[in-house]
mmCIF file of the N, C-alpha and C atoms, coordinates in Angstrom:
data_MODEL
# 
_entry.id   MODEL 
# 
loop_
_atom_site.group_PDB 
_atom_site.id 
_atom_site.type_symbol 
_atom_site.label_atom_id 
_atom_site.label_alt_id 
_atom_site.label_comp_id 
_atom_site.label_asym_id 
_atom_site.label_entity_id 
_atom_site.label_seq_id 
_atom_site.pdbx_PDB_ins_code 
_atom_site.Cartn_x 
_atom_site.Cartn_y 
_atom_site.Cartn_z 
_atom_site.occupancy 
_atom_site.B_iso_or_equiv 
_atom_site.pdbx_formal_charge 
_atom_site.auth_seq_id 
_atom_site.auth_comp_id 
_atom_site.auth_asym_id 
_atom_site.auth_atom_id 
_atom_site.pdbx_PDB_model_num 
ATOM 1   N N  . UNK A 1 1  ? -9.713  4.544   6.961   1.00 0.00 ? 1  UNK A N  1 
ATOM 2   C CA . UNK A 1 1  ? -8.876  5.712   6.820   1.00 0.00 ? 1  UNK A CA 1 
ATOM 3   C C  . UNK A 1 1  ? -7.679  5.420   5.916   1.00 0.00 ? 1  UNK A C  1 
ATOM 4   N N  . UNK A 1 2  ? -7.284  4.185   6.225   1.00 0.00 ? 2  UNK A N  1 
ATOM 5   C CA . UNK A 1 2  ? -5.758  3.784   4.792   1.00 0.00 ? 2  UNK A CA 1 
ATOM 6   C C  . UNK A 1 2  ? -6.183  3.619   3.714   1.00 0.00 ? 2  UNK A C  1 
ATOM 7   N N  . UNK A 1 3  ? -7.685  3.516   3.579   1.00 0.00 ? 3  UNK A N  1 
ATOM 8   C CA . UNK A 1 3  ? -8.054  3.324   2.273   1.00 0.00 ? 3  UNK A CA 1 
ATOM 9   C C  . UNK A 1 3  ? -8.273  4.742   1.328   1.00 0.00 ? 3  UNK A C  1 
ATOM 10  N N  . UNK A 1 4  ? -8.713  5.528   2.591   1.00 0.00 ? 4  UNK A N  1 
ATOM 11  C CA . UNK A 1 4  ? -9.134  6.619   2.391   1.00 0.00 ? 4  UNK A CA 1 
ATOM 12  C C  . UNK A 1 4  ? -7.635  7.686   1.365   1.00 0.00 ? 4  UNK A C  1 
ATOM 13  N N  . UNK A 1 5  ? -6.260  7.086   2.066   1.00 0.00 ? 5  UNK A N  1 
ATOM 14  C CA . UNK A 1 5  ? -4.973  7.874   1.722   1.00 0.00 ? 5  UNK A CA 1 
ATOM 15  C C  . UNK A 1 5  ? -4.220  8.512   2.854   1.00 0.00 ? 5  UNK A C  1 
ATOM 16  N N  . UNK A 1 6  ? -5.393  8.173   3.868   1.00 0.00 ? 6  UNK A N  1 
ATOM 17  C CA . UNK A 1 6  ? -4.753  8.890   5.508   1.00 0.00 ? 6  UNK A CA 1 
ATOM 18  C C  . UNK A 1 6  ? -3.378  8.279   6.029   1.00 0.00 ? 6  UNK A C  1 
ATOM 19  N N  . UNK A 1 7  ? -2.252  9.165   6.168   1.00 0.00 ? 7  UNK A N  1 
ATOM 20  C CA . UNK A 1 7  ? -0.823  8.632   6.568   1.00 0.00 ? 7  UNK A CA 1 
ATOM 21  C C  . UNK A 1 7  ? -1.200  7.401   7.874   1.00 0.00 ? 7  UNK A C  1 
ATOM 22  N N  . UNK A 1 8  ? -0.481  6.308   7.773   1.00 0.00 ? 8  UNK A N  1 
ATOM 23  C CA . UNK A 1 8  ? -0.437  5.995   8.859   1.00 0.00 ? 8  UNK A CA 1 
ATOM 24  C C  . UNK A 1 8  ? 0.028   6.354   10.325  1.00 0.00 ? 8  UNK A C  1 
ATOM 25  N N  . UNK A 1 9  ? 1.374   7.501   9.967   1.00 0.00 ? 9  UNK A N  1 
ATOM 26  C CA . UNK A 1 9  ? 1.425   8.110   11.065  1.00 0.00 ? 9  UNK A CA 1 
ATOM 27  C C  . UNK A 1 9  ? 0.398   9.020   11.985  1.00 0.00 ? 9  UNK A C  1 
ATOM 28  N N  . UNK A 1 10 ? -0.168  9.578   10.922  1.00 0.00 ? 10 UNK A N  1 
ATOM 29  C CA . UNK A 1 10 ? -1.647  10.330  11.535  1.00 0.00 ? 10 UNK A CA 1 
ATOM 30  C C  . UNK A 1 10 ? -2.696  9.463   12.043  1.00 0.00 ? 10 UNK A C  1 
ATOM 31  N N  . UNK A 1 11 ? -2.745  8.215   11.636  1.00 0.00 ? 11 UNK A N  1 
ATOM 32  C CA . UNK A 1 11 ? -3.873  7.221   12.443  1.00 0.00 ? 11 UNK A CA 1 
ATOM 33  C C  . UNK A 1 11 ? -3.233  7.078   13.715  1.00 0.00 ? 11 UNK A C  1 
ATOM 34  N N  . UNK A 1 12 ? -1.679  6.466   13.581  1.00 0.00 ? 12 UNK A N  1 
ATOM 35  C CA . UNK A 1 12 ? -1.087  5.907   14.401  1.00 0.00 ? 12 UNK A CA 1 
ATOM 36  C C  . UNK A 1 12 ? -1.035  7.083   15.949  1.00 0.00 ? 12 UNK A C  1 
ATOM 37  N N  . UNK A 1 13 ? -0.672  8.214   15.406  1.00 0.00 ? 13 UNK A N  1 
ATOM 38  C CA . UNK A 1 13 ? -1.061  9.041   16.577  1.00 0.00 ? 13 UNK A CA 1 
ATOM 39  C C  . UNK A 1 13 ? -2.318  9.590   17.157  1.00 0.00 ? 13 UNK A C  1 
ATOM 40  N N  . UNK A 1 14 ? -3.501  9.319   16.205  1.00 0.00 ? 14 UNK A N  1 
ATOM 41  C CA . UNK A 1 14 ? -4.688  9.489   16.730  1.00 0.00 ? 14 UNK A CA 1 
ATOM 42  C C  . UNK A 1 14 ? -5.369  8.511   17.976  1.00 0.00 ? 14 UNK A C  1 
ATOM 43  N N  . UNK A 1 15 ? -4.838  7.230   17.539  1.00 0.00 ? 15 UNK A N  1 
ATOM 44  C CA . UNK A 1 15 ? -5.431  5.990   18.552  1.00 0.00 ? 15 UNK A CA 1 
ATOM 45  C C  . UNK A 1 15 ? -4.202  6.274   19.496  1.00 0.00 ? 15 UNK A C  1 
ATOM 46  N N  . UNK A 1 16 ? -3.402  7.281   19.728  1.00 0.00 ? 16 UNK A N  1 
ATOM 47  C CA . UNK A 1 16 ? -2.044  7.043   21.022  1.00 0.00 ? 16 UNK A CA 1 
ATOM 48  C C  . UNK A 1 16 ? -1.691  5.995   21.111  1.00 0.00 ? 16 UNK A C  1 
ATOM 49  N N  . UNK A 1 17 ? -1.230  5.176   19.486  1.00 0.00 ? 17 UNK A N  1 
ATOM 50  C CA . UNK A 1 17 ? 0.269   3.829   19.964  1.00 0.00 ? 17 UNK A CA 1 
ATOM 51  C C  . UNK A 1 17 ? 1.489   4.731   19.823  1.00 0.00 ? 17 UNK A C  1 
ATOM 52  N N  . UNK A 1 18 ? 2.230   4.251   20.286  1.00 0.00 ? 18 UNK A N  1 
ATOM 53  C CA . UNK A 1 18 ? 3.823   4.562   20.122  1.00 0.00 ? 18 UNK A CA 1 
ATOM 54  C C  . UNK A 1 18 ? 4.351   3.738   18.907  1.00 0.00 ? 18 UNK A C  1 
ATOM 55  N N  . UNK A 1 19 ? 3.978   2.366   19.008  1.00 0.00 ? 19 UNK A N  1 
ATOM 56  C CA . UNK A 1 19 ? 4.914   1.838   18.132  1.00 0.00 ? 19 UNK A CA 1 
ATOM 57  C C  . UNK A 1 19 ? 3.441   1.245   16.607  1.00 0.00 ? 19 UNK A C  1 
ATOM 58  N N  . UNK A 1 20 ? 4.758   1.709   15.755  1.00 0.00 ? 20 UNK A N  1 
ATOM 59  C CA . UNK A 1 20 ? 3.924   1.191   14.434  1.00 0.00 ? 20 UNK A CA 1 
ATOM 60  C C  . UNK A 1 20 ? 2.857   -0.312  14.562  1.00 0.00 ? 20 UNK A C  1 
ATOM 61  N N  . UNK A 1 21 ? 3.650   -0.938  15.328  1.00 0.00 ? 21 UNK A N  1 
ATOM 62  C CA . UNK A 1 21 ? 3.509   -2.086  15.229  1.00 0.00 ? 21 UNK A CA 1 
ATOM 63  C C  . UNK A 1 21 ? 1.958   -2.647  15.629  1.00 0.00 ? 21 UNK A C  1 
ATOM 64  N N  . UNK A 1 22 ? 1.853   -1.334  16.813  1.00 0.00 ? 22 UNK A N  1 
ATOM 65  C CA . UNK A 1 22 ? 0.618   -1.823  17.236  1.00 0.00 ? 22 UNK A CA 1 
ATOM 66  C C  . UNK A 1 22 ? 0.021   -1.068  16.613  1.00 0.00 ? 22 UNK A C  1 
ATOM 67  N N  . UNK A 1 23 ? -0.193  -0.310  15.983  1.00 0.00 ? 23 UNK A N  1 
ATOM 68  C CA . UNK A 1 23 ? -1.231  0.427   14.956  1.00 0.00 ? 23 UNK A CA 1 
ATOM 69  C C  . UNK A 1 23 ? -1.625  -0.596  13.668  1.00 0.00 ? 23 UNK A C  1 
ATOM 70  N N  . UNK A 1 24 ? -0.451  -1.300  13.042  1.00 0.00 ? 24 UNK A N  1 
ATOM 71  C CA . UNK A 1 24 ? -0.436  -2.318  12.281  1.00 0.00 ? 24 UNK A CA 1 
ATOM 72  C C  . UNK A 1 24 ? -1.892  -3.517  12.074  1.00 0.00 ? 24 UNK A C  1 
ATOM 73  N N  . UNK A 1 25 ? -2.307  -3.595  13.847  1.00 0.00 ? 25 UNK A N  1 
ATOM 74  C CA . UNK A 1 25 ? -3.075  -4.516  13.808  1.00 0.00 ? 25 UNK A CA 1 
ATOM 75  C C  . UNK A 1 25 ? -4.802  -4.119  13.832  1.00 0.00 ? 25 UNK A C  1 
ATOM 76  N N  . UNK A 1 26 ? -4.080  -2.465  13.714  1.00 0.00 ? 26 UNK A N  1 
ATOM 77  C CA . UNK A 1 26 ? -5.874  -2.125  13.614  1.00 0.00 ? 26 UNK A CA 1 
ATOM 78  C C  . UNK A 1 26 ? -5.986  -1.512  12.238  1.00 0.00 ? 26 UNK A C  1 
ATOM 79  N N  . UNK A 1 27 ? -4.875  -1.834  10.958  1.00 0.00 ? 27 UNK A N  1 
ATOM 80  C CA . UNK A 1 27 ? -4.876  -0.944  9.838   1.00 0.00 ? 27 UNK A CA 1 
ATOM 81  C C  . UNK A 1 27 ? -5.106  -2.254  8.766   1.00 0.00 ? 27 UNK A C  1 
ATOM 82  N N  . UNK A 1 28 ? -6.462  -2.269  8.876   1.00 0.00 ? 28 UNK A N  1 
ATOM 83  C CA . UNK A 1 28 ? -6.552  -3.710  7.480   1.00 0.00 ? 28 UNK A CA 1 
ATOM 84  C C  . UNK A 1 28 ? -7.101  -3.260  6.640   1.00 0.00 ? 28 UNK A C  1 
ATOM 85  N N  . UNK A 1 29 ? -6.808  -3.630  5.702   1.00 0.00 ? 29 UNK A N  1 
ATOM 86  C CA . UNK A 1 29 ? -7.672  -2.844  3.828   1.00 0.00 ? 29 UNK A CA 1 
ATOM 87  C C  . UNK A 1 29 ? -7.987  -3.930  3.303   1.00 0.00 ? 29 UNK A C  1 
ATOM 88  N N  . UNK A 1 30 ? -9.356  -3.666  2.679   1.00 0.00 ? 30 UNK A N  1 
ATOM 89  C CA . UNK A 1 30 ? -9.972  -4.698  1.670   1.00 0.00 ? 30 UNK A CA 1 
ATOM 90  C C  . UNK A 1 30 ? -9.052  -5.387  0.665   1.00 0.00 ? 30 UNK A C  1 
ATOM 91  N N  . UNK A 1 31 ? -9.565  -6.513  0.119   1.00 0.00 ? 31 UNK A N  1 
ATOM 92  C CA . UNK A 1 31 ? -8.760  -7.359  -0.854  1.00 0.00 ? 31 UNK A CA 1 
ATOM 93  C C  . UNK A 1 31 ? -8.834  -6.372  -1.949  1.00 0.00 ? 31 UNK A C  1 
ATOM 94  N N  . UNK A 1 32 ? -10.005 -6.000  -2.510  1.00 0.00 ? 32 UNK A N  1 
ATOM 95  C CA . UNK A 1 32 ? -9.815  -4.842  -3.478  1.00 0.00 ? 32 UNK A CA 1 
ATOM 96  C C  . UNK A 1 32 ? -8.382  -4.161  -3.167  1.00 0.00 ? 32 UNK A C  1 
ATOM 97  N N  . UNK A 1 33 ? -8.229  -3.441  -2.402  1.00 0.00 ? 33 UNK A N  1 
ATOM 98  C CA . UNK A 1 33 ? -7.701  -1.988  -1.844  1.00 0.00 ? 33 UNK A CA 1 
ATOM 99  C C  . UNK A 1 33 ? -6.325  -2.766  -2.390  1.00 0.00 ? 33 UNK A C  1 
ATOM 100 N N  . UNK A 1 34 ? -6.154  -3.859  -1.333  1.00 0.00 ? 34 UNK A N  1 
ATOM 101 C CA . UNK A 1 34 ? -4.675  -4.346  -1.520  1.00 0.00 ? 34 UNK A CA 1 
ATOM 102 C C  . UNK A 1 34 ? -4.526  -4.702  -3.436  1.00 0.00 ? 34 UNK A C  1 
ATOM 103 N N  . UNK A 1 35 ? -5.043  -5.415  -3.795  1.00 0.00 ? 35 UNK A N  1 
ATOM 104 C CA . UNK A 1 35 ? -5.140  -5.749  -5.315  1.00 0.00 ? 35 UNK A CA 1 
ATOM 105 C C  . UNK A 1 35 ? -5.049  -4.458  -6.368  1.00 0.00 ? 35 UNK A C  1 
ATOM 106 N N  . UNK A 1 36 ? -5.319  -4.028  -5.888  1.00 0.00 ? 36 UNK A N  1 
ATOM 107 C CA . UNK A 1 36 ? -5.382  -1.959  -6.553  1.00 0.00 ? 36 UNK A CA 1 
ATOM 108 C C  . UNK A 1 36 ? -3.798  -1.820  -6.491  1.00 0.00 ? 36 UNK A C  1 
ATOM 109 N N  . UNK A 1 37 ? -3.391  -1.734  -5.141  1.00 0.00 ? 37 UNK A N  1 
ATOM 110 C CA . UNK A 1 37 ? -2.098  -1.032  -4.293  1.00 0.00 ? 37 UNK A CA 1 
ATOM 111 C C  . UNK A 1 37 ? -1.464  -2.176  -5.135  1.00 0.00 ? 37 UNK A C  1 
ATOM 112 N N  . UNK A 1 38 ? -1.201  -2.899  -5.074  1.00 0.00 ? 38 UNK A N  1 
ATOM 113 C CA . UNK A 1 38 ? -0.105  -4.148  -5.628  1.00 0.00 ? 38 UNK A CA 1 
ATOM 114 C C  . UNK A 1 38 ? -0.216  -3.731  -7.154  1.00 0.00 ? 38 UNK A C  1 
ATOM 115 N N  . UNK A 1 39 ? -1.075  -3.931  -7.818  1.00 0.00 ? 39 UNK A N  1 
ATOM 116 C CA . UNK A 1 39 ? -0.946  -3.836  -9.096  1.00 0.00 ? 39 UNK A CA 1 
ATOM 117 C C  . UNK A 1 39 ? -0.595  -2.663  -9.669  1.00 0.00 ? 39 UNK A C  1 
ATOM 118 N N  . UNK A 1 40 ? -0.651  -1.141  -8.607  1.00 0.00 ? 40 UNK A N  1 
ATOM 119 C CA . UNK A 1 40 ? -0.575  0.036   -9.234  1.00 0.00 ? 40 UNK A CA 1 
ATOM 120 C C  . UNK A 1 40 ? 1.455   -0.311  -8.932  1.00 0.00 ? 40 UNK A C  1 
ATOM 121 N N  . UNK A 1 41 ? 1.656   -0.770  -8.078  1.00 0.00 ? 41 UNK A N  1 
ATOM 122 C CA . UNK A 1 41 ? 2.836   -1.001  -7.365  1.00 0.00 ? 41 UNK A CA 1 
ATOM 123 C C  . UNK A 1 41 ? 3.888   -1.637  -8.739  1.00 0.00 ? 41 UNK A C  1 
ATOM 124 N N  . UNK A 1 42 ? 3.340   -2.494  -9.155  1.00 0.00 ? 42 UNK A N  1 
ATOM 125 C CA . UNK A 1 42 ? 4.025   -3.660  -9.801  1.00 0.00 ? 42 UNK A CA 1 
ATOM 126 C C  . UNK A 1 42 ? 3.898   -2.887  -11.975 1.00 0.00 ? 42 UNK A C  1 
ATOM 127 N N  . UNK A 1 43 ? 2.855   -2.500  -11.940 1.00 0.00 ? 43 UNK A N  1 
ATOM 128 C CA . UNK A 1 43 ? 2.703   -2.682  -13.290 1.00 0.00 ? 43 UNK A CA 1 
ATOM 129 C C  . UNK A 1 43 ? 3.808   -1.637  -13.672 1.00 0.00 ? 43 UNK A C  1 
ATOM 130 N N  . UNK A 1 44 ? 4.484   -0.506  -13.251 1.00 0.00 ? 44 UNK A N  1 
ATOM 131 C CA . UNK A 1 44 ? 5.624   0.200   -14.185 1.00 0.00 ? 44 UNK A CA 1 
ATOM 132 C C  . UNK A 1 44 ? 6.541   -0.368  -14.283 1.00 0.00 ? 44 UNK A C  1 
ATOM 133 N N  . UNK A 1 45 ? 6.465   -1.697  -13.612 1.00 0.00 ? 45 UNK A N  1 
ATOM 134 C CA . UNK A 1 45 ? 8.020   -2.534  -13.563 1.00 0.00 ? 45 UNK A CA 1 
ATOM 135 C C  . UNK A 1 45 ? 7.600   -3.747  -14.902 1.00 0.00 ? 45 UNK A C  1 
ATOM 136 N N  . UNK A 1 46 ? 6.465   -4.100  -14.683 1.00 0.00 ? 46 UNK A N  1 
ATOM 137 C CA . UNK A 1 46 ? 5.980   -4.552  -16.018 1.00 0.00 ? 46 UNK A CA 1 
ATOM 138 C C  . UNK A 1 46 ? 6.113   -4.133  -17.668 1.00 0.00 ? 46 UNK A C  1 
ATOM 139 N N  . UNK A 1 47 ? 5.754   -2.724  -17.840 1.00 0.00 ? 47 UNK A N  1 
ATOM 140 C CA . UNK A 1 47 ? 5.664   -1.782  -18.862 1.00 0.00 ? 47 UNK A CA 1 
ATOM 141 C C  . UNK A 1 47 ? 6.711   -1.828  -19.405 1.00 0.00 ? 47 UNK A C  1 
ATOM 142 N N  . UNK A 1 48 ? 7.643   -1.825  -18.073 1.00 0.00 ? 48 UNK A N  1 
ATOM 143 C CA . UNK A 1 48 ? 9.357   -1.351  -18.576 1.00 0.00 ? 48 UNK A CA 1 
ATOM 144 C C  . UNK A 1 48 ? 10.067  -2.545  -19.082 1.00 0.00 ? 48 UNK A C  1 
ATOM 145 N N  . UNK A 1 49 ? 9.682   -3.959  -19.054 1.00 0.00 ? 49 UNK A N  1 
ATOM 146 C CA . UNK A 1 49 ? 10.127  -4.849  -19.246 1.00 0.00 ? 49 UNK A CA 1 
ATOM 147 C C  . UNK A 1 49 ? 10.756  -4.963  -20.684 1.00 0.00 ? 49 UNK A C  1 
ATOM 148 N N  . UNK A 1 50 ? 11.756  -5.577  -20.755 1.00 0.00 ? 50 UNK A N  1 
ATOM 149 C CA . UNK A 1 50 ? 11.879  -5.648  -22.480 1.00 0.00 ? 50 UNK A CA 1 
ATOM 150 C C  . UNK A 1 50 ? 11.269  -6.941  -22.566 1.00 0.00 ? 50 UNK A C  1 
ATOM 151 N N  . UNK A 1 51 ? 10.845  -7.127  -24.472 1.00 0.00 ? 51 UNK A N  1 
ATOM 152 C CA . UNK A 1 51 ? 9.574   -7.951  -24.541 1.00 0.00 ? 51 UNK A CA 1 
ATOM 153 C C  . UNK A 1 51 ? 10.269  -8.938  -25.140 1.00 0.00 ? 51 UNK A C  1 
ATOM 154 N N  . UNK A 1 52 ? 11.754  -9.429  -25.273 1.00 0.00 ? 52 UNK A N  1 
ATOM 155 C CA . UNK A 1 52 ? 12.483  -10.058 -25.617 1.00 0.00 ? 52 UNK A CA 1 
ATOM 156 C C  . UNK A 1 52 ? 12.456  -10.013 -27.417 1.00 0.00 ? 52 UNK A C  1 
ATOM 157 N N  . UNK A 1 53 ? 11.963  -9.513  -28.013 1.00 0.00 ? 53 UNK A N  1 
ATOM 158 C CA . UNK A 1 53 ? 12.127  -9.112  -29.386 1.00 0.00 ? 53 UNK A CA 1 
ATOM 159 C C  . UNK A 1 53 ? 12.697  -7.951  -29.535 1.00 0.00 ? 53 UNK A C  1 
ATOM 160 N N  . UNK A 1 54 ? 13.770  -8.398  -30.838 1.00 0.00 ? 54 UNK A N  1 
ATOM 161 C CA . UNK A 1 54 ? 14.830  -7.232  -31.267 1.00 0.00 ? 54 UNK A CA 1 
ATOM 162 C C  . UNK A 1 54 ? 13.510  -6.039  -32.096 1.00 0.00 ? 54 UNK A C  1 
ATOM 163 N N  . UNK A 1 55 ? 14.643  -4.860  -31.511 1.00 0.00 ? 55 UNK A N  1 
ATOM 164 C CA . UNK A 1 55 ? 13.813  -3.309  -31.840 1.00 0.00 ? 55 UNK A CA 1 
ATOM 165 C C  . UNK A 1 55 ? 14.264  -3.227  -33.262 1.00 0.00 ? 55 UNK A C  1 
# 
């Protein structure tokens, strides 16, 4: 379902935890998924970098 885009709050209240925490341990995503999420995460901070050569 996290892979899917489903809020964690909506999982988290479907299985009735209260606390994030324990929802945490039933919310694991593939190495893909995470490698996707990180890199979509990271690369506009990349892009934006200056490339150390004068404009």
């Amino acid at each position: 379902m996290t892979e899917n885009g489903i809020d964690r709050r909506f999982i988290q209240q479907q299985v009735g935890h209260e606390c994030d925490s324990s929802t945490a341990v039933y919310t694991h995503v593939s190495d893909d998924f995470m490698n996707t999420a990180l890199s979509n995460a990271l690369n506009p901070a990349f892009d934006e970098a200056p490339t150390g050569k004068d404009r």
